[in-house]
ChimeraX commands (.cxc) that place a marker at each C-alpha (Angstrom):
marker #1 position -27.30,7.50,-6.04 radius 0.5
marker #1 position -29.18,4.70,-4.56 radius 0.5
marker #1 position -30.08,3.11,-8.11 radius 0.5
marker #1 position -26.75,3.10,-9.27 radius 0.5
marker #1 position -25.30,0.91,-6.31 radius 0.5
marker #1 position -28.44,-1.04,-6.76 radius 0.5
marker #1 position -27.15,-1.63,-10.79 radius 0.5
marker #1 position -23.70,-2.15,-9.00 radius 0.5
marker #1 position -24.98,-5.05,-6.70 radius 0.5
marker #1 position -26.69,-6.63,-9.29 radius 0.5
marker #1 position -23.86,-6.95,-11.89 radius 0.5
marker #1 position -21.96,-8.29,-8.77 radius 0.5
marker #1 position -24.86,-10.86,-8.18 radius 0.5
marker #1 position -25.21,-11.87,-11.47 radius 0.5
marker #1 position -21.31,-12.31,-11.60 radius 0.5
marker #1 position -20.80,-13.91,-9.02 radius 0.5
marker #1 position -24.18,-16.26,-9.71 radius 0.5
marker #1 position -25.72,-15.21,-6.10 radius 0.5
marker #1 position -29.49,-14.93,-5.92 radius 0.5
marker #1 position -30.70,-10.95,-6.01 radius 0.5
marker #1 position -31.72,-10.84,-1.84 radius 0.5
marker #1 position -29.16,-7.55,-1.32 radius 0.5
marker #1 position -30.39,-5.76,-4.52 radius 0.5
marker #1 position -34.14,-6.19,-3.63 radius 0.5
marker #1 position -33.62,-5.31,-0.30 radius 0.5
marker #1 position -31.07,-2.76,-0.29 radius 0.5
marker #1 position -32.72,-0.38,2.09 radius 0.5
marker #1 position -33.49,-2.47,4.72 radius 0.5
marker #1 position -30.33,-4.63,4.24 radius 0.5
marker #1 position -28.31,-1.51,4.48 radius 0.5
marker #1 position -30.16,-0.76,7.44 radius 0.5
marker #1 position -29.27,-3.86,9.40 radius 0.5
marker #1 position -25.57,-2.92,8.43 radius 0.5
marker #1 position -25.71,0.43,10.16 radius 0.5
marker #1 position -27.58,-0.87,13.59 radius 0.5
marker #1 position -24.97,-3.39,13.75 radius 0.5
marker #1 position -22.54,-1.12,13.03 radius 0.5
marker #1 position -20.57,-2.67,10.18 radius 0.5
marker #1 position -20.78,0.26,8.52 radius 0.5
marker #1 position -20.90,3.72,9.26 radius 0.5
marker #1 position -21.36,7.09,7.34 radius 0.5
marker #1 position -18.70,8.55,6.03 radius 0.5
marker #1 position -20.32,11.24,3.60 radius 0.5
marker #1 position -23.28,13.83,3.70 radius 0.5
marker #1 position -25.21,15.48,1.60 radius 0.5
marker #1 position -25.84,19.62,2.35 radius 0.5
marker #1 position -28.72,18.68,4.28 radius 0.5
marker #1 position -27.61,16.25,6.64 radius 0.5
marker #1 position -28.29,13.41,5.02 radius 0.5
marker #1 position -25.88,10.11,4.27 radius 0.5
marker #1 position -24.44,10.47,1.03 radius 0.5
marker #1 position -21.51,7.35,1.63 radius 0.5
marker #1 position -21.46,4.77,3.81 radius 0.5
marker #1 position -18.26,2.92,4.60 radius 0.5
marker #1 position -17.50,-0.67,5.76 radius 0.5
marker #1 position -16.31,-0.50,9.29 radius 0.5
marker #1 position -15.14,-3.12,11.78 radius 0.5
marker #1 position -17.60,-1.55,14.26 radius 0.5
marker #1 position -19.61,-5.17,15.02 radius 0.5
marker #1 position -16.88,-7.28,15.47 radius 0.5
marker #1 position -15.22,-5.57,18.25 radius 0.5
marker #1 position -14.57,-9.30,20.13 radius 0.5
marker #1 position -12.55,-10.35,17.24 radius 0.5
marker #1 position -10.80,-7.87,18.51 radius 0.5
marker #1 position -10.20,-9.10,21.81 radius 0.5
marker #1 position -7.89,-11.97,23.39 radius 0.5
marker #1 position -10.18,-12.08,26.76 radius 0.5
marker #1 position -13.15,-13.66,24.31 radius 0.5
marker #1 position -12.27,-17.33,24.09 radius 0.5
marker #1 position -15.19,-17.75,21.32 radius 0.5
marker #1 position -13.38,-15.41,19.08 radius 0.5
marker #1 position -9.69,-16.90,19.82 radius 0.5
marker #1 position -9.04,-18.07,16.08 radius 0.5
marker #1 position -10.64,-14.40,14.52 radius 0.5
marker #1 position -8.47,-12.35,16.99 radius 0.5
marker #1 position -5.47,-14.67,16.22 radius 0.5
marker #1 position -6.20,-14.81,12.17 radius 0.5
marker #1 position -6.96,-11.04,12.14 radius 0.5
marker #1 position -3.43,-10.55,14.04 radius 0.5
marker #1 position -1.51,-12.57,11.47 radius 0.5
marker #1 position -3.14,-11.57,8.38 radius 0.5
marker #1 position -3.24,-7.52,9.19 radius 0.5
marker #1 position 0.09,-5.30,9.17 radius 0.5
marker #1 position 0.35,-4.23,12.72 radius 0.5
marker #1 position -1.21,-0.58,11.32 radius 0.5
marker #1 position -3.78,-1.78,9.74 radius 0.5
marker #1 position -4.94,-4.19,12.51 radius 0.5
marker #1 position -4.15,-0.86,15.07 radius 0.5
marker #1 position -6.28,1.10,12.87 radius 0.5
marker #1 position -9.57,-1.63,12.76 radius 0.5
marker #1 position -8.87,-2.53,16.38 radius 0.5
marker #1 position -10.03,1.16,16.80 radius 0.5
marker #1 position -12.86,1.29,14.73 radius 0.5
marker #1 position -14.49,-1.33,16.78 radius 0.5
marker #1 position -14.34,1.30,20.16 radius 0.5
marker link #1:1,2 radius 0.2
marker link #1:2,3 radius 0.2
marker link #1:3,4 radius 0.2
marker link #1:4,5 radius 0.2
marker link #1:5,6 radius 0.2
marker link #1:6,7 radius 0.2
marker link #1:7,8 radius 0.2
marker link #1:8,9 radius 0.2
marker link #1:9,10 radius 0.2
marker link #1:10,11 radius 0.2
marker link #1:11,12 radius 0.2
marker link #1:12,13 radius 0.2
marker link #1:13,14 radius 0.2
marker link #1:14,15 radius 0.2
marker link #1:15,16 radius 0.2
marker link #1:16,17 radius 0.2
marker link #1:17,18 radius 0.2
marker link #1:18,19 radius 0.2
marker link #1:19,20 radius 0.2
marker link #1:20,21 radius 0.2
marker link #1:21,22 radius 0.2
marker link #1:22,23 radius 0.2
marker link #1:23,24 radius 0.2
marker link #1:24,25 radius 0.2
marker link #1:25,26 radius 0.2
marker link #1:26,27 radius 0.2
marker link #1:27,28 radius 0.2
marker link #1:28,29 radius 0.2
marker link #1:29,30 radius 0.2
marker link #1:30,31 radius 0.2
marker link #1:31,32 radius 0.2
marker link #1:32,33 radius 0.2
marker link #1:33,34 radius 0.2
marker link #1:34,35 radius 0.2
marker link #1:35,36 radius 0.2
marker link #1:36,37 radius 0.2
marker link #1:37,38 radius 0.2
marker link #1:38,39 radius 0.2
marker link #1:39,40 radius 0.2
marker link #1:40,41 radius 0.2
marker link #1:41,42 radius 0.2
marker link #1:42,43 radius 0.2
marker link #1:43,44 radius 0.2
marker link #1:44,45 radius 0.2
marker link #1:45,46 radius 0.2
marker link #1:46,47 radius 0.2
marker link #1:47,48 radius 0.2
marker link #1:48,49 radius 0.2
marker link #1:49,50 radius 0.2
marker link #1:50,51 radius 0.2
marker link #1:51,52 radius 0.2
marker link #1:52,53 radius 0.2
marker link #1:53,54 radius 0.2
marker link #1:54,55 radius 0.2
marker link #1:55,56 radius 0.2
marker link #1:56,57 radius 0.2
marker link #1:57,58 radius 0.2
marker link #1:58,59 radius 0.2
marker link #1:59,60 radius 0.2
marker link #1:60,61 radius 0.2
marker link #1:61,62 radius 0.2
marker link #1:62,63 radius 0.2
marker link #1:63,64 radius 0.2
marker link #1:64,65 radius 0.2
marker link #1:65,66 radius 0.2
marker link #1:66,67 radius 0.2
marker link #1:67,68 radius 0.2
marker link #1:68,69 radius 0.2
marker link #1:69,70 radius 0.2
marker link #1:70,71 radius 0.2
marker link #1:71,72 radius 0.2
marker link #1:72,73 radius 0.2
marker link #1:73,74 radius 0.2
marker link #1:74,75 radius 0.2
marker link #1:75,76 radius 0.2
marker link #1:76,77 radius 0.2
marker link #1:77,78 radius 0.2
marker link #1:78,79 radius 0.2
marker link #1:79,80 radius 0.2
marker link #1:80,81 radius 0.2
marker link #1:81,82 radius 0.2
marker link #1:82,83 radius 0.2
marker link #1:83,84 radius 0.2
marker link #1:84,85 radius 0.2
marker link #1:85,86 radius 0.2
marker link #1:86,87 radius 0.2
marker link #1:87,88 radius 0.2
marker link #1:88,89 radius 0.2
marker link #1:89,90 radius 0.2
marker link #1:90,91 radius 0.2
marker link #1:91,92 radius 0.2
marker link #1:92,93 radius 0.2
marker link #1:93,94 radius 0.2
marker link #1:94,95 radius 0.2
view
């Protein structure tokens, strides 16, 4: 599974003319994603392992909050561009 989203990234690279750093690291990159938790998994295989993992909201929880005055324009952009059930339903991702 791994090799395809590898081929996937690197179409997207090549595309998008963006040097090949996520598809020659893609294990540790996706790595740093989970500990920070911007994504999380959302799939396993029989055995326990992740099969899926999803992008998640998870490491931006002060965007997410009007008490953190270095995130004012995030928490007000996020507010205007989201429907009020989407932003409800990242707002609780981030928890």
């Amino acid at each position: 599974m791994a090799d395809a989203q590898i081929e996937s990234i690197k179409k997207w690279e090549s595309r998008n003319s963006l040097d090949s750093e996520l598809s020659e690291n893609y294990g540790s990159s996706l790595e740093l994603f989970v500990q920070n938790n911007l994504v999380y998994e959302s799939s396993w295989t029989s055995y326990g392992n992740p099969r899926e993992y999803t992008l998640g909201w998870g490491g931006l929880a002060d965007a997410f909050d009007d008490s953190k005055p270095n995130w004012a324009n995030e928490y007000h952009e996020l507010e205007a561009t989201l429907t009020p059930e989407k932003y409800a339903n990242a707002r609780c991702q981030t928890r």
